[in-house]
C-alpha positions in Angstrom: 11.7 -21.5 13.3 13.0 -18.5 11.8 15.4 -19.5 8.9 14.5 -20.5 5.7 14.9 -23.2 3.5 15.7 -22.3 0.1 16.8 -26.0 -1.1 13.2 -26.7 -1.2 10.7 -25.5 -4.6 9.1 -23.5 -3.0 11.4 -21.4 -0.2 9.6 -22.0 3.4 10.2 -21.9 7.1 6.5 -23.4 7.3 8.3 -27.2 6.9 6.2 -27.4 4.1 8.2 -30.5 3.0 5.8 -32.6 5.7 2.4 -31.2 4.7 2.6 -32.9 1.0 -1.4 -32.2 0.3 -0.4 -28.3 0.6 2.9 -28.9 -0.9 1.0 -30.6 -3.7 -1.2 -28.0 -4.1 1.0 -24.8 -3.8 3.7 -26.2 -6.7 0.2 -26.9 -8.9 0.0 -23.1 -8.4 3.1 -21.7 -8.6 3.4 -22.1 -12.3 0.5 -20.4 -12.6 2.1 -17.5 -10.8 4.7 -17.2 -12.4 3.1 -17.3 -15.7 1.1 -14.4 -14.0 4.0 -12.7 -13.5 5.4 -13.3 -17.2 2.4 -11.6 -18.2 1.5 -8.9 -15.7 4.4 -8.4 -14.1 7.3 -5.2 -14.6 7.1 -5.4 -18.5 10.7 -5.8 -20.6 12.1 -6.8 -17.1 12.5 -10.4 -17.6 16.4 -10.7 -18.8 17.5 -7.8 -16.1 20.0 -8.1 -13.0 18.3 -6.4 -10.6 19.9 -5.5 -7.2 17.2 -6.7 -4.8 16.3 -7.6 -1.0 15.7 -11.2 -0.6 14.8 -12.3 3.5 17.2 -15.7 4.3 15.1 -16.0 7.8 12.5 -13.5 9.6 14.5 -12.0 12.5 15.8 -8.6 12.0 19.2 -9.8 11.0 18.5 -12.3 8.0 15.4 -10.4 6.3 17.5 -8.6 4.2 20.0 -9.9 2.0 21.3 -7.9 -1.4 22.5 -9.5 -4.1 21.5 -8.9 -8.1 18.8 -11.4 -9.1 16.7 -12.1 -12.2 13.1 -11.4 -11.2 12.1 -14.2 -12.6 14.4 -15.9 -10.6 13.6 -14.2 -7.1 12.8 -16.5 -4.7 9.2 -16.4 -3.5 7.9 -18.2 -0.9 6.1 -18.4 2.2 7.6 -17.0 5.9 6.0 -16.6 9.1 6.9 -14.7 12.3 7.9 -17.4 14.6 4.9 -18.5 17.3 5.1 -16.9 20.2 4.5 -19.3 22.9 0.5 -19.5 24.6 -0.8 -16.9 22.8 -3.8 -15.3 24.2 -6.6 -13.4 22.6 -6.6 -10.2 23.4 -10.0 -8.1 22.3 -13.3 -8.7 21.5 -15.6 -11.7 23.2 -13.1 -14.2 23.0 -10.4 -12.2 25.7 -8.2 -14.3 27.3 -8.9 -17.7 25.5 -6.0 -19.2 23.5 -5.6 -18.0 20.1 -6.8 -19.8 17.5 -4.2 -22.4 15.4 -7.3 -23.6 12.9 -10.0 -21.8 11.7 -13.0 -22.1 13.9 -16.0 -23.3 11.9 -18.6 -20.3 12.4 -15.7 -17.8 11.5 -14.3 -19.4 8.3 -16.6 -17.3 5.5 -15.5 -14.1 7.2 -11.7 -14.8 7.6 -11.9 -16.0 3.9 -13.3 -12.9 2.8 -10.9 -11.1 4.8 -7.5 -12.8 3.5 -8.6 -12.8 -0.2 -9.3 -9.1 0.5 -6.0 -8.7 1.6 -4.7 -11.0 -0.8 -6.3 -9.6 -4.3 -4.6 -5.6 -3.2 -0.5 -7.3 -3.8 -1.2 -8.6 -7.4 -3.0 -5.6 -8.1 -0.5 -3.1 -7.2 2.1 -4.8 -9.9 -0.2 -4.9 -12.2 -1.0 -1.4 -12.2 2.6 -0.4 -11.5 3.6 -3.0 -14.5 4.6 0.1 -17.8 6.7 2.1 -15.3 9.9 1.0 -15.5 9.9 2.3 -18.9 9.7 5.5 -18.0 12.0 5.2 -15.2 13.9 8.9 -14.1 17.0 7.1 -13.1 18.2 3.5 -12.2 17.9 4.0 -8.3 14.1 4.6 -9.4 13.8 1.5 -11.6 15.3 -0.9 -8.7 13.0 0.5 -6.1 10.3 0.0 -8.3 11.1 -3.8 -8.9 11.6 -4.3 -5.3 8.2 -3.1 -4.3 6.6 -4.9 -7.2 9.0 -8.5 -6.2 7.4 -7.7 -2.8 3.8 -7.4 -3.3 4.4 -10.1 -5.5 5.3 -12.1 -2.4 3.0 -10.9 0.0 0.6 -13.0 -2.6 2.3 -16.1 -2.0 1.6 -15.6 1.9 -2.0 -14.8 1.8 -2.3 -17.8 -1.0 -0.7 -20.1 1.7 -3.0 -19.2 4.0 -5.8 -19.8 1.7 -4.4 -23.4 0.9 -3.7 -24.7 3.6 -6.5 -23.7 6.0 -9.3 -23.4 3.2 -9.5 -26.7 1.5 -11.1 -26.4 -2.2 -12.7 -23.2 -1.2 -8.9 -21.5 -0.7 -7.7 -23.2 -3.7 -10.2 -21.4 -5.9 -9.9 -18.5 -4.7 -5.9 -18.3 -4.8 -6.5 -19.5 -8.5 -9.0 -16.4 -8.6 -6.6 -14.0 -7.6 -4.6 -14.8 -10.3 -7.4 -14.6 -12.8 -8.9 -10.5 -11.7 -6.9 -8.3 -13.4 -6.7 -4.4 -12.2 -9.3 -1.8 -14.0 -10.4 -4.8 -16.5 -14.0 -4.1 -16.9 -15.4 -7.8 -16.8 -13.0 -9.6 -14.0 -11.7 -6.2 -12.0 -9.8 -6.1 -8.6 -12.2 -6.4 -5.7 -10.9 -2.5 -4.2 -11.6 0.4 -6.4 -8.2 2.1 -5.8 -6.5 -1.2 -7.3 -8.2 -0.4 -10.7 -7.0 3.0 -10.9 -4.3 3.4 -13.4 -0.8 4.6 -11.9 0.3 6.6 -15.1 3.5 8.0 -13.8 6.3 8.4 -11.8 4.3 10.8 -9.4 1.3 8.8 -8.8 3.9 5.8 -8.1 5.0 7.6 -5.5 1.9 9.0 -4.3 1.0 5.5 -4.5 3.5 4.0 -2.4 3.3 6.6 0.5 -0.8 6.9 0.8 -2.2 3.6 -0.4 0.8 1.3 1.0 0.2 3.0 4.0 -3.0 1.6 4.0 -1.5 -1.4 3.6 0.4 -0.8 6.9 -2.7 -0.1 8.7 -5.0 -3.1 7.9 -2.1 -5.2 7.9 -1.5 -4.1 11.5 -5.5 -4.9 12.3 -4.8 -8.3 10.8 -1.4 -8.8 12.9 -3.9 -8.7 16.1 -6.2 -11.5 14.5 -7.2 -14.4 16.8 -6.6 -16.6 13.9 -2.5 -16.9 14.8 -1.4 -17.9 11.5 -3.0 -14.8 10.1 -1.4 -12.9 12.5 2.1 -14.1 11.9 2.1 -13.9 8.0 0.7 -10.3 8.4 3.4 -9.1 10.3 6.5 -10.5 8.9 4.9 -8.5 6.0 4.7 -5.6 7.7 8.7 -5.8 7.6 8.4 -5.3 3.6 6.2 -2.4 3.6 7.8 -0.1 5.7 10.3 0.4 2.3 7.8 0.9 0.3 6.4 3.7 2.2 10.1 4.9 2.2 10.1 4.9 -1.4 6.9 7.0 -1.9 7.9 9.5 0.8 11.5 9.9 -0.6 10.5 10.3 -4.0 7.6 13.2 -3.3 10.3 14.3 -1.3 12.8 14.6 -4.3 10.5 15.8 -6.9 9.9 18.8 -4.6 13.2 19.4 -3.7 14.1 19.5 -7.3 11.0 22.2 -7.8 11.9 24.4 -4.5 15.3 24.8 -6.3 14.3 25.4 -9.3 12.2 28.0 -8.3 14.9 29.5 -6.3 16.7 29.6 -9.4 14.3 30.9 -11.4 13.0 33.2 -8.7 9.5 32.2 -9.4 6.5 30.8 -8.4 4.6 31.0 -11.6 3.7 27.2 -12.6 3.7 27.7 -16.6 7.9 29.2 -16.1 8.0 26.3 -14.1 6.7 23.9 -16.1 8.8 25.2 -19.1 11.9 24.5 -17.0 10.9 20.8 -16.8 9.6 20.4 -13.2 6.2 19.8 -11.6 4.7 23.0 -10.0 3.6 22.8 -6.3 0.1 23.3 -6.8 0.2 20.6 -9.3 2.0 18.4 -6.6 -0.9 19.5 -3.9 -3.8 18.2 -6.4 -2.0 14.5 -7.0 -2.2 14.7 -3.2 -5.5 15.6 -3.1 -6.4 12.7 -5.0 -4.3 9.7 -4.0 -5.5 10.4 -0.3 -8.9 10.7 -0.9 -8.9 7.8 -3.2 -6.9 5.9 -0.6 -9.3 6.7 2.6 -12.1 5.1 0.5 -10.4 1.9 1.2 -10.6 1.8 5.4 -14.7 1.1 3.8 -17.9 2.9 4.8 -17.5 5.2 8.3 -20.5 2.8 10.3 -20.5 -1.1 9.5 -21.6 -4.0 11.2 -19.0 -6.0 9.4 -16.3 -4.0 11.1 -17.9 -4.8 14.5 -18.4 -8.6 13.9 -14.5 -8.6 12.5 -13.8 -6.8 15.8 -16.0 -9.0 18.7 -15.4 -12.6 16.9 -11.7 -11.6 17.2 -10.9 -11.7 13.2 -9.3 -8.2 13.1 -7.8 -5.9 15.6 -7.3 -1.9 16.1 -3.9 -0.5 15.0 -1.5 -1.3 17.8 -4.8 -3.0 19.8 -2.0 -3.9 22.7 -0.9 -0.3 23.6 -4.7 0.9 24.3 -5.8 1.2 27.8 -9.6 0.1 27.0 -11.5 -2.6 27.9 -10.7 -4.4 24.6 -14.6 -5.3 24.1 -15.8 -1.7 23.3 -19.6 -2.4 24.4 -21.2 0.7 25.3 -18.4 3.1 24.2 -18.9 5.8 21.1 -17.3 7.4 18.3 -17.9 10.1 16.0 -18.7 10.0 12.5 -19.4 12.9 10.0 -22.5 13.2 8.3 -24.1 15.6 6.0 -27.4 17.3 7.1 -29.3 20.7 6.1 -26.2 20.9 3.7 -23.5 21.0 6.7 -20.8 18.6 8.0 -22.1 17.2 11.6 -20.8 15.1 13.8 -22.4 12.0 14.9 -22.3 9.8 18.0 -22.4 6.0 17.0 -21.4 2.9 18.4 -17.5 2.4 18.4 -17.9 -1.1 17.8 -19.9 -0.2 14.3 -17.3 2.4 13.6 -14.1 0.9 13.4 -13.3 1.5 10.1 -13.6 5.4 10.6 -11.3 4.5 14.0 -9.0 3.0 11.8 -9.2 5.6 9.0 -8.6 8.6 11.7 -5.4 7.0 12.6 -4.2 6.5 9.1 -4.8 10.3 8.6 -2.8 10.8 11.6 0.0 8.9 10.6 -0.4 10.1 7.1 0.1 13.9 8.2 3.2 13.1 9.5 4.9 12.7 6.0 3.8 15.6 4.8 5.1 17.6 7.4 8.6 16.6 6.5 7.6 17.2 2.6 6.6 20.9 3.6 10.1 21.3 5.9 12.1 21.0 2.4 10.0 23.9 1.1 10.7 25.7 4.3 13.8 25.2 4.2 13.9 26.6 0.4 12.3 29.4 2.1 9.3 29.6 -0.1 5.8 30.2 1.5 3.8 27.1 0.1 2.5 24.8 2.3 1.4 21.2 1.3 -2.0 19.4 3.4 -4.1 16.4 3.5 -7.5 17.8 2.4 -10.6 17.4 4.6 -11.1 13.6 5.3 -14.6 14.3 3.7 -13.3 15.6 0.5 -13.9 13.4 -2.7 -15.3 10.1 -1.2 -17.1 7.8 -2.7 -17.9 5.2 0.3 -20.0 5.7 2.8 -22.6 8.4 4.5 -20.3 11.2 3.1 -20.1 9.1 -0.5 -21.1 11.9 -3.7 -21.3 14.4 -1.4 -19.4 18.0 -2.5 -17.2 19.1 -0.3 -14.1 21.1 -0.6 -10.6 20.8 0.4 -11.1 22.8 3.2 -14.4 20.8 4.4 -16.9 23.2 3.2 -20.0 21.8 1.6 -20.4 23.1 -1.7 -23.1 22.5 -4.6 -22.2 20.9 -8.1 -21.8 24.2 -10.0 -19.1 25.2 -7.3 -17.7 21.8 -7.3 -17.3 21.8 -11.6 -16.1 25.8 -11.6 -13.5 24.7 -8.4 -12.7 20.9 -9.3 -9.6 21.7 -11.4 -8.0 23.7 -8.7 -9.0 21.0 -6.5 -7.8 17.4 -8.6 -5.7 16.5 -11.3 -6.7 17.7 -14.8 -6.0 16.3 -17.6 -3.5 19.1 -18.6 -1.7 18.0 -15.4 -1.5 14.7 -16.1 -0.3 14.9 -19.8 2.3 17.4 -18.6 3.1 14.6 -16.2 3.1 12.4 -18.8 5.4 14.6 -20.9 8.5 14.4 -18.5 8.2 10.6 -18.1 11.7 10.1 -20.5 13.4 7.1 -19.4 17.1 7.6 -17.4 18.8 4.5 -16.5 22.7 5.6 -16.2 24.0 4.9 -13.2 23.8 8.1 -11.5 22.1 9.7 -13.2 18.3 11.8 -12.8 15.7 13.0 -14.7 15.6 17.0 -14.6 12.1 16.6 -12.7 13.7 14.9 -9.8 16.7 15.4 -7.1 19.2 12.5 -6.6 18.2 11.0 -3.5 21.2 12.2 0.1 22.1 8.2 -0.2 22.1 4.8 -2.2 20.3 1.7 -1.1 22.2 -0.4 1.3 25.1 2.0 1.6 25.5 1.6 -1.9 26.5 4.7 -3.8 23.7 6.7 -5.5 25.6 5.7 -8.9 25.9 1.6 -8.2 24.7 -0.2 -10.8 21.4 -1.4 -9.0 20.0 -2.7 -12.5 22.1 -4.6 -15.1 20.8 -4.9 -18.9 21.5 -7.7 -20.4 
């Protein structure tokens, strides 16, 4: 069943309306959500008209309707890829067998952990994101913003479904818990450190939205190979919504250097303080945000050898990216991988077992697909003819999980000791200077068509709307 039924309180193609125990139980929480989102969610929002995606079924005709909406109003609820008929497992010990409709006994604390996992990262985003919009640089900005943020906010409601009705008390509690952590607070935080990070500005939103919702691709797309087929189903319907959200961070790093490429074509400079006193942010400044939100973000694929990882992997909870497409055995016994680890004060390889180092496998083809973005980020300075190119630093660069967790390494991969790493740190991260100049562009610009000066227009509007539509009504 792909359409879905927005007479109903809670919006469905689940037929929710004959399960009344979960209906019951997801209307007890949906005030609760909503009074989450009243207080956490985009502040000063609530009386705005906000031109926003809604899906009216899952295929790829209906997901994508346009119409201005309240937020408050926006219609969250709960869709599912439709079943595709005898399903098989397709990795791990369980190859062959049918997938799995219920949640087997033995495996029910592990998929748990892994859905509220999942499921605490999409409140956490909005909260984080929740002071932006007043420091939005235009109102093409300010809708994107809300329709990642309307997004994540449903991407809770489908992991809380799954949680309800497969979970019992156990699921109810925790959906209720999800509501309860808040991002960065110091008693009751988000379970992921990146989700307690503060998202300050417009740069780190976007940085934000092309590095750590990538990640979101990525173990969404493990998830989408689960045994457990209603996992499976919710994760990739979802996986519809975050490709725009990657979109949104890759377009607006993408704009902000544009608008600096010119301006220093204009300017005929390179030096970042005439730069910054023309009201743009400096390349190198651009290279250290970078530096930070991947490192930050490649924390999150978890420590490079775990036994979790390989008892996700052979029970059948969680998949590779794109499992189907490899040509292995799909069981990975006897295979290896390597792993970096630091000894005699050097980077060395290590061979471990692949099944204990799926996270890394995981991690290395995040990086890969995360390279690919900034590739096109360093063709608009090519193309501005300035010699300055943009990279990922050194995957062991400024981690904090894992064998390689504390240990000094620069940009470049070099292994360095703490008085290089304080004298070189600045050159390497954000400062503090950096961010309060940051900070000091973030002026709010919300006539239609309109930009702040740190920021190129984007080549087109949303939905072939012109660039000067009026995505956002105040009211």
């Amino acid at each position: 069943m792909s359409s879905i039924d927005y007479s109903e309180k809670i919006p469905n193609n689940v037929n929710l309306s004959e399960d009344r125990t979960l209906q019951r139980a997801l209307e007890q929480w949906q005030p609760n959500y909503l009074q989450w989102w009243q207080d956490m969610g985009p502040d000063g929002s609530h009386n705005f008209d906000v031109y926003l995606r809604t899906a009216i079924s899952v295929d790829p005709q209906g997901w994508a309707q346009f119409g201005h909406v309240k937020m408050p109003d926006y219609r969250w609820g709960i869709f599912l890829n439709p079943a595709e008929q005898d399903r098989k497992i397709h990795f791990g010990d369980h190859l062959g067998e049918d997938a799995w409709q219920d949640v087997p006994g033995e495996h029910r604390a592990n998929l748990r952990r892994i859905i509220v996992t999942q499921g605490d990262t999409e409140p956490a985003s909005v909260e984080q994101q929740r002071h932006l919009g007043l420091t939005c640089p235009s109102q093409y900005d300010l809708r994107n913003l809300f329709q990642v943020n309307v997004e994540e906010g449903r991407h809770l409601w489908a992991m809380v479904y799954l949680l309800h009705k497969y979970f019992g008390r156990d699921g109810r509690e925790e959906g209720e818990a999800l509501l309860e952590r808040r991002s960065g607070n110091a008693d009751n935080p988000r379970i992921l450190q990146a989700f307690n990070e503060k998202t300050p500005d417009w740069l780190s939103f976007f940085m934000f939205t092309y590095f750590t919702d990538r990640d979101g691709k990525f173990q969404l797309c493990a998830l989408a190979e689960s045994s457990f087929d209603p996992l499976a189903r919710t994760t990739k319907f979802m996986l519809t919504e975050e490709a725009h959200h990657m979109f949104v961070g890759e377009s607006g790093v993408g704009r902000v250097i544009q608008r600096t490429v010119d301006m220093m074509n204009q300017l005929k400079t390179d030096d970042p303080a005439k730069l910054r006193a023309a009201g743009v942010i400096d390349l190198p400044t651009i290279q250290r945000y970078l530096n930070f939100h991947f490192s930050v973000t490649i924390d999150l694929f978890g420590a490079d050898e775990s036994s979790n990882a390989a008892t996700f992997y052979s029970t059948g909870l969680k998949g590779r990216f794109e499992e189907g497409k490899r040509q292995d055995d799909h069981k990975l016994k006897g295979q290896v991988y390597h792993v970096l680890n630091v000894v005699d004060g050097k980077l060395v390889e290590k061979e471990v077992p692949m099944l204990n180092a799926l996270n890394e496998v995981l991690r290395d083809d995040y990086i890969k697909d995360s390279i690919g973005g900034v590739e096109r980020w360093n063709r608009i300075i090519d193309k501005a003819g300035i010699p300055f190119r943009l990279k990922v630093p050194h995957k062991a660069f400024h981690r904090n999980i894992g064998a390689l967790a504390g240990v000094k390494v620069s940009p470049e991969g070099q292994v360095v000791n703490e008085q290089e790493w304080k004298a070189k740190v600045g050159e390497w991260l954000p400062t503090a200077e950096d961010r309060a100049y940051v900070a000091s562009l973030m002026g709010r610009v919300v006539e239609p068509g309109k930009f702040a000066n740190w920021i190129a227009p984007p080549v087109m509007g949303i939905n072939r709307q012109p660039v000067d539509f009026e995505y956002v009504r105040f009211n």
